[in-house]
ZAROTOR-673975 format. One record per atom (N, C-alpha, C, CB): residue in one letter; x, y, z. Coordinates in pm, whole numbers, plus 50000, padded with zeros to 5 digits. Glycine has a CB too. Example, Ala and Ser with C-alpha at 12.3 -4.5 7.8 and 13.67 -1.06 7.14 Angstrom:
A513194943150780 A512304955050780 A513204967050780 A511314955350905 S512854977550708 S513674989450714 S512905000350787 S514084994050572 
This chain:
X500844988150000 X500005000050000 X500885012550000 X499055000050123 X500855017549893 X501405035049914 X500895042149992 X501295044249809 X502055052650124 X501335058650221 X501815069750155 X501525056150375 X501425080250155 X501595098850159 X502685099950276 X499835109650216 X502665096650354 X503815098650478 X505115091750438 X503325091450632 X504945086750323 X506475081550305 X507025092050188 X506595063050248 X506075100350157 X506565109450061 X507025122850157 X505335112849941 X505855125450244 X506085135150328 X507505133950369 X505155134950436 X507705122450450 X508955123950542 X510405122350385 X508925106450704 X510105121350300 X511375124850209 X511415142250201 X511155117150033 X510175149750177 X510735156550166 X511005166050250 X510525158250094 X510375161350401 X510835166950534 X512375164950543 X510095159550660 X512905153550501 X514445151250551 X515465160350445 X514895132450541 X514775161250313 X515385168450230 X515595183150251 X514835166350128 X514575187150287 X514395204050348 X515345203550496 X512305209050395 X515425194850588 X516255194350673 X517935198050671 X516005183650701 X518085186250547 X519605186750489 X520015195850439 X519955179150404 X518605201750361 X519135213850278 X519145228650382 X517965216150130 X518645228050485 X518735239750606 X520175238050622 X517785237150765 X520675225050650 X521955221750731 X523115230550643 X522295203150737 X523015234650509 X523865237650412 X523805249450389 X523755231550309 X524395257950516 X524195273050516 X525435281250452 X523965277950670 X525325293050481 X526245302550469 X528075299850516 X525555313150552 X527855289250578 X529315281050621 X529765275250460 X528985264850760 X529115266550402 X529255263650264 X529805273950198 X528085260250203 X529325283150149 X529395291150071 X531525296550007 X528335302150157 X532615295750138 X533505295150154 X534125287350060 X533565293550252 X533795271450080 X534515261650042 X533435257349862 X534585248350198 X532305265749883 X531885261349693 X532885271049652 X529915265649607 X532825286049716 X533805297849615 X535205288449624 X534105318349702 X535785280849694 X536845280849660 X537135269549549 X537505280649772 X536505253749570 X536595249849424 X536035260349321 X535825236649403 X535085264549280 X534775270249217 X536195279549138 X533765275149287 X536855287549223 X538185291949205 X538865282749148 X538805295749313 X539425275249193 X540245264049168 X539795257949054 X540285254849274 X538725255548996 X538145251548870 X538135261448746 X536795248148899 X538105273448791 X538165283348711 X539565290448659 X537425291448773 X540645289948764 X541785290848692 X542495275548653 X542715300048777 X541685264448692 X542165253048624 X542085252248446 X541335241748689 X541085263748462 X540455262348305 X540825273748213 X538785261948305 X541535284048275 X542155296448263 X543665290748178 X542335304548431 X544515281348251 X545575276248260 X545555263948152 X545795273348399 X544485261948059 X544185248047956 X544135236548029 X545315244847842 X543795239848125 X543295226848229 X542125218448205 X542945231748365 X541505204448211 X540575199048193 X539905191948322 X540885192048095 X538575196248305 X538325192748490 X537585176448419 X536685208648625 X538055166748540 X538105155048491 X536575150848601 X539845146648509 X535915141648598 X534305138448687 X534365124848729 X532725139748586 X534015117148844 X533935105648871 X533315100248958 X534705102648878 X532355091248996 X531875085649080 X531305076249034 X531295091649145 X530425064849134 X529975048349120 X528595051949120 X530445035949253 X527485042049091 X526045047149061 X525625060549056 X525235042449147 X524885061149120 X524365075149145 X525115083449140 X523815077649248 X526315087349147 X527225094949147 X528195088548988 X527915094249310 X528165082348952 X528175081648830 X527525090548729 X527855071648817 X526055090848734 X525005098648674 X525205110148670 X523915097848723 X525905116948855 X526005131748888 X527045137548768 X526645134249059 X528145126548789 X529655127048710 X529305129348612 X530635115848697 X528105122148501 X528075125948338 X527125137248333 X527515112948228 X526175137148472 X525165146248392 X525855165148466 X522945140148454 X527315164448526 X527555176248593 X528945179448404 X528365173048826 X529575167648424 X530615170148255 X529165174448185 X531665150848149 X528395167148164 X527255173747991 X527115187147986 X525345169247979 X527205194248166 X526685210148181 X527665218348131 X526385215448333 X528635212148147 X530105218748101 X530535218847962 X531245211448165 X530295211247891 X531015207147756 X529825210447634 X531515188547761 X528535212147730 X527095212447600 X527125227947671 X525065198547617 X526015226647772 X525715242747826 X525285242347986 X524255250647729 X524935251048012 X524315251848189 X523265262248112 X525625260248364 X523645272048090 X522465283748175 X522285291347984 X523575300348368 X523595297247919 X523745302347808 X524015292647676 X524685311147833 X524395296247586 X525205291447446 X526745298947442 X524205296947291 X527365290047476 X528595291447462 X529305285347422 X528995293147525 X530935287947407 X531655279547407 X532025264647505 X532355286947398 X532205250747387 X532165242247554 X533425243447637 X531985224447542 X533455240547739 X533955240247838 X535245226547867 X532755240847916 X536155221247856 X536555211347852 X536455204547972 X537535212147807 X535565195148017 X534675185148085 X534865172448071 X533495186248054 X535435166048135 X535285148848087 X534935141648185 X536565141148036 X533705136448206 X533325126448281 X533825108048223 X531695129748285 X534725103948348 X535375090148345 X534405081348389 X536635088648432 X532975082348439 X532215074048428 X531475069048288 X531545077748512 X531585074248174 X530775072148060 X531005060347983 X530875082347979 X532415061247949 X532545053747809 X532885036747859 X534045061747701 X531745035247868 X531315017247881 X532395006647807 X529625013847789 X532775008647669 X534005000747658 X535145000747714 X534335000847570 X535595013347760 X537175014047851 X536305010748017 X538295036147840 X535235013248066 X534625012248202 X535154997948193 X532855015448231 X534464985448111 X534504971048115 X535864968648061 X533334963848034 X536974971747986 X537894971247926 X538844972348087 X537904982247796 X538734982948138 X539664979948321 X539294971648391 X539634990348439 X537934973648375 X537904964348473 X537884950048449 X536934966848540 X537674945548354 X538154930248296 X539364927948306 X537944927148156 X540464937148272 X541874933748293 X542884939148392 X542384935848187 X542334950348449 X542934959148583 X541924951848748 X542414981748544 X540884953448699 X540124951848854 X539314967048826 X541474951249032 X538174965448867 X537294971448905 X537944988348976 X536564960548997 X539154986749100 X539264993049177 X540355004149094 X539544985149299 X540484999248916 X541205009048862 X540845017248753 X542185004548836 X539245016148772 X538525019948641 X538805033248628 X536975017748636 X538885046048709 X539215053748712 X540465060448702 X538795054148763 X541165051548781 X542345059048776 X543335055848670 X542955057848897 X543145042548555 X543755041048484 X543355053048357 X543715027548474 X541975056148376 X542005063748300 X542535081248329 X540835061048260 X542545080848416 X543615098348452 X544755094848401 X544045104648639 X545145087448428 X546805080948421 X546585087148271 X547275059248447 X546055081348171 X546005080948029 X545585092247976 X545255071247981 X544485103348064 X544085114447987 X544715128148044 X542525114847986 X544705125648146 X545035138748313 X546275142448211 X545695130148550 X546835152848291 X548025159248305 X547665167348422 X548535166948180 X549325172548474 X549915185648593 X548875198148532 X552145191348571 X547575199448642 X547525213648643 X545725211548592 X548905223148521 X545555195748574 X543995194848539 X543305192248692 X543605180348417 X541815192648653 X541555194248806 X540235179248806 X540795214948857 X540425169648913 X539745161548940 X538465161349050 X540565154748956 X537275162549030 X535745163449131 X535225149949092 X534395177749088 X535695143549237 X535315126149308 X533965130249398 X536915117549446 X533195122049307 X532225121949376 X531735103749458 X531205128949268 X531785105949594 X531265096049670 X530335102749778 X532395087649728 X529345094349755 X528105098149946 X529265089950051 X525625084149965 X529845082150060 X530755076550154 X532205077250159 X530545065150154 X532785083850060 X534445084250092 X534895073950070 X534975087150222 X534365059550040 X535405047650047 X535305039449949 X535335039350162 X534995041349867 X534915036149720 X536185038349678 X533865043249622 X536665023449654 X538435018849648 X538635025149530 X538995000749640 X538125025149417 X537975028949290 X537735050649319 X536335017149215 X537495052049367 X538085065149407 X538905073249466 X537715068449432 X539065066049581 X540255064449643 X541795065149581 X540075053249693 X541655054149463 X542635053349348 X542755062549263 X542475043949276 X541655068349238 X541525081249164 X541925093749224 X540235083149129 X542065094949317 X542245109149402 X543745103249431 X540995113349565 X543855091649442 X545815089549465 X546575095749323 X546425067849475 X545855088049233 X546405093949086 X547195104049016 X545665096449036 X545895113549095 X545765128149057 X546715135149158 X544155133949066 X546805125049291 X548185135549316 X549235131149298 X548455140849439 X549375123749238 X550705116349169 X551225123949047 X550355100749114 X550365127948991 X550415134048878 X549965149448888 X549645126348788 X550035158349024 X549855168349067 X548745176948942 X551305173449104 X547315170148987 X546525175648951 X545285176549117 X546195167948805 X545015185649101 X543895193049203 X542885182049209 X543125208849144 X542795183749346 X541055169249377 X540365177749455 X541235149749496 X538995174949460 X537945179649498 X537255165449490 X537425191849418 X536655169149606 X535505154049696 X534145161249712 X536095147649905 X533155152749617 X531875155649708 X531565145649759 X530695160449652 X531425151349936 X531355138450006 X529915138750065 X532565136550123 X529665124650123 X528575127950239 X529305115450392 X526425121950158 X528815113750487 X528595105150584 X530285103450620 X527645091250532 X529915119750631 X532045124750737 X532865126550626 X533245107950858 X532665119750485 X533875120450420 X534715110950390 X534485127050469 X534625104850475 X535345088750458 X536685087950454 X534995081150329 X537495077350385 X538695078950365 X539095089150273 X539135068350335 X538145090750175 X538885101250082 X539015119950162 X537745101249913 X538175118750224 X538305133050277 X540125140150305 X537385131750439 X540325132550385 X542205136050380 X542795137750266 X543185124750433 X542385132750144 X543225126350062 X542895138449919 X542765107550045 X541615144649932 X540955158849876 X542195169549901 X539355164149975 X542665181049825 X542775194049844 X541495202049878 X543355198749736 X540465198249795 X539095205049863 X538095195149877 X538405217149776 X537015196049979 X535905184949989 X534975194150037 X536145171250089 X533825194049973 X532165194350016 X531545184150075 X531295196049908 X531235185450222 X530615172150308 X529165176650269 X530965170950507 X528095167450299 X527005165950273 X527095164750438 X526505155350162 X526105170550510 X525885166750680 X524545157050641 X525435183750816 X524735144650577 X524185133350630 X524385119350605 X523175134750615 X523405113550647 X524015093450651 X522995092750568 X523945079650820 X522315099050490 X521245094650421 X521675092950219 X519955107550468 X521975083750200 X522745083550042 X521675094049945 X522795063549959 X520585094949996 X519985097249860 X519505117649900 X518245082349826 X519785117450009 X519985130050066 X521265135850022 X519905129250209 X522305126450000 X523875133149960 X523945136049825 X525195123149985 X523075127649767 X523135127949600 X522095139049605 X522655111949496 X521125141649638 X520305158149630 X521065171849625 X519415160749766 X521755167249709 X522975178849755 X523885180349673 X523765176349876 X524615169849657 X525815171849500 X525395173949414 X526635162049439 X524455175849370 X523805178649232 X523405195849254 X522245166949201 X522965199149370 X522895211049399 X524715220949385 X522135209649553 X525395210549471 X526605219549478 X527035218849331 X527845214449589 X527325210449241 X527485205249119 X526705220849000 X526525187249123 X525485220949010 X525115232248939 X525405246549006 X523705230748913 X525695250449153 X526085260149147 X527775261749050 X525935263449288 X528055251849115 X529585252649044 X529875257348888 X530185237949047 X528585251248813 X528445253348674 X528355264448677 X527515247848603 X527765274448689 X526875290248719 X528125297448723 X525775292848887 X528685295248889 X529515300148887 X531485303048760 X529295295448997 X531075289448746 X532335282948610 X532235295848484 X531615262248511 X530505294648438 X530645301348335 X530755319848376 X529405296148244 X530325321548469 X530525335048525 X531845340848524 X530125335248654 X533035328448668 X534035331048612 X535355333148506 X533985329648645 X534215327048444 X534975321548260 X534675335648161 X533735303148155 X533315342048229 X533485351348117 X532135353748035 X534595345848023 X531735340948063 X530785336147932 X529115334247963 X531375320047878 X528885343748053 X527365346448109 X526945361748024 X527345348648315 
């Protein structure tokens, strides 16, 4: 039986989370935001990644970048490493699963591109690897995290926590921080 109270209390918890994400935020979006913007100043390519749901965030936050957000512009150089299904199954058939990502920075990245890991938990080995990568190869990481941050939180130059344990509450939120970032990208780019 479908109750109305199971809709209610989603979007009671959602309005909750989204109170929790005040004017404290605002600091740490301007500063990726910065950091993305002279990444892209500098012929930098901001690289996207995460597992399900954050997979989705990863292609559908690169599409805002490389097609449009808000105007018609020029694209943006955007590459989401969750997409291309033959190299996704191509690592992981012959690397392991836990290198789908990072074999591909290895292969596209360079010094001075900028990497946004997206996990609701921080511990997705396969990101983890990805944020090692990128500082191996001294490119900028950015974490959207939720539920503390996890292991990757240390392992970020910048991280956006989500204040909750709720996965589908964290993915509401990154998608929020995700389009301000766009807004802001093309603003500081020039191109609003």
């Amino acid at each position: 039986m479908i109750n109305k109270q199971t809709i209610q209390n989603h979007l009671l918890e959602h309005l909750e989370v989204a109170k929790l994400i005040d004017n404290s935020y605002i600091d740490e979006i301007y500063s990726c935001a910065e950091l993305i913007v002279k990444t892209l100043q500098n012929g930098g390519t901001i690289f996207w990644c995460g597992n399900g749901g954050s997979a989705s965030d990863s292609q559908h936050l690169a599409a805002e970048l490389i097609g449009r957000y808000d105007k018609n512009r020029k694209p943006i150089r955007s590459v989401s490493l969750s997409s291309d299904t033959a190299v996704l199954t191509c690592i992981s058939n012959d690397f392991g699963y836990d290198k789908v990502f990072s074999r591909q920075l290895e292969g596209l990245g360079k010094k001075g591109d900028i990497l946004v890991a997206i996990s609701t938990s921080g511990k997705s080995q396969n990101v983890l690897n990805v944020i090692k990568q990128a500082k191996s190869m001294q490119i900028n990481t950015i974490g959207f995290l939720g539920k503390g941050g996890g292991e990757a939180l240390p392992l970020c130059d910048n991280a956006i926590i989500v204040p909750s344990q709720t996965t589908a509450r964290i993915q509401e939120m990154h998608i929020l921080f995700g389009h301000i970032l766009c807004d802001i990208i093309e603003e500081g780019l020039g191109l609003k």
